[in-house]
VMD Tcl script that draws the C-alpha trace (Angstrom):
set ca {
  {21.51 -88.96 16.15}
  {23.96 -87.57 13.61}
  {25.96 -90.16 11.66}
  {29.12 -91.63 13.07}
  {32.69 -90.56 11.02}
  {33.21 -93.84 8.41}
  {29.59 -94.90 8.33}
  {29.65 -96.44 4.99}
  {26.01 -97.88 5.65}
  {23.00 -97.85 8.61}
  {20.94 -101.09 9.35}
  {17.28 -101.51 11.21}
  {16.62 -104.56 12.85}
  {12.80 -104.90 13.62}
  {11.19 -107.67 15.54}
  {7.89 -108.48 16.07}
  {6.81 -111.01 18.68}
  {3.34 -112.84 19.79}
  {2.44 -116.16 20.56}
  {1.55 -116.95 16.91}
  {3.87 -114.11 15.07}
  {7.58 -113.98 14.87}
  {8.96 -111.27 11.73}
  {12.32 -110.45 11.95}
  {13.51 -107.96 9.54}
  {17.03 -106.57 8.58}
  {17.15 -103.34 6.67}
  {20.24 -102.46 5.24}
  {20.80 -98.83 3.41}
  {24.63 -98.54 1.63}
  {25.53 -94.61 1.87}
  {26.99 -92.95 -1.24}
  {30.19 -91.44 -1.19}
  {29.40 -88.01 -0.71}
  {29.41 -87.03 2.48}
  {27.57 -84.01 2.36}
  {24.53 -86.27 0.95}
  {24.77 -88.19 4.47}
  {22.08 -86.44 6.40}
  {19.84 -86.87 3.70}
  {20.41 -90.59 2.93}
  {20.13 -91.75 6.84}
  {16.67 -89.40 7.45}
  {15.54 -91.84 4.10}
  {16.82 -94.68 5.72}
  {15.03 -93.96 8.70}
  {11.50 -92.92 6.71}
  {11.81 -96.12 5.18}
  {12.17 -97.89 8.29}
  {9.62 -96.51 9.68}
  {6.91 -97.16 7.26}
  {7.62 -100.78 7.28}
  {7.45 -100.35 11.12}
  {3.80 -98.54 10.30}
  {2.93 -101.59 7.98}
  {4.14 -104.31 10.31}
  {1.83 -102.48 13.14}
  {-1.20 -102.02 11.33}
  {-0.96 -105.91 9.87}
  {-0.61 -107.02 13.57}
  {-2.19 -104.16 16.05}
  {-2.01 -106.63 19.20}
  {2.11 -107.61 18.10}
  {4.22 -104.71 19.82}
  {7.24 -104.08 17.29}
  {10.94 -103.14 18.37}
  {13.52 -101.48 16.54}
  {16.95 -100.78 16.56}
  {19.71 -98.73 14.57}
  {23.27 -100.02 14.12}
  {25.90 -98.06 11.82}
  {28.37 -99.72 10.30}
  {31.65 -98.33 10.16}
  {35.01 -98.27 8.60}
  {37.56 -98.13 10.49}
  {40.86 -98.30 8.89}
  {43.43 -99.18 11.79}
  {47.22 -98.91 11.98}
  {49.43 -100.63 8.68}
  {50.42 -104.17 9.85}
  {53.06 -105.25 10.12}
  {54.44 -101.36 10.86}
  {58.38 -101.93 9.06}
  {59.91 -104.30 6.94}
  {61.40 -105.52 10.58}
  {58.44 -106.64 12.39}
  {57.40 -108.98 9.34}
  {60.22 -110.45 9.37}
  {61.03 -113.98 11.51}
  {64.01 -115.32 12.29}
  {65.60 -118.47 11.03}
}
mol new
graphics top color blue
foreach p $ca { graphics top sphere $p radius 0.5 }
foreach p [lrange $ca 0 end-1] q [lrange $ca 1 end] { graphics top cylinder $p $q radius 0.2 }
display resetview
């Protein structure tokens, strides 16, 4: 998955579930401000997320693990109010 225009960072959520285990984990990587670094920065992201996948696995071998990737994004939006005029309220 490439990464979405405005990503400013990428989070894992991992969960682990048994009868006796419960490890929920956020990971949270900030991306620089070069955007030609991107590509780079989310595949460490993900290596890094996946060795702490690796570790929770191998800690618990009968726990199955789940993962999932959100990107958060930045998306500026339209100026509010637009004019002068729509700010304004009568009296």
């Amino acid at each position: 998955m490439s990464v979405p225009e405005g990503a400013y960072s990428v989070q894992y959520d991992v969960l682990a579930s048994a009868e006796d285990v419960e490890i929920s984990t956020k990971i949270e990587i900030s991306f620089g401000s070069s955007t030609s670094h991107l590509p780079y920065e989310d595949a460490a992201a993900q290596a890094a997320a996946e060795a702490y996948i690796a570790a929770i696995a191998a800690a618990y071998p009968s726990v199955p693990v789940q993962a999932h990737r959100v990107y958060k994004c930045l998306d500026r939006g339209d100026a509010w109010p637009a004019s002068a005029a729509e700010g304004e309220t009568g009296a």
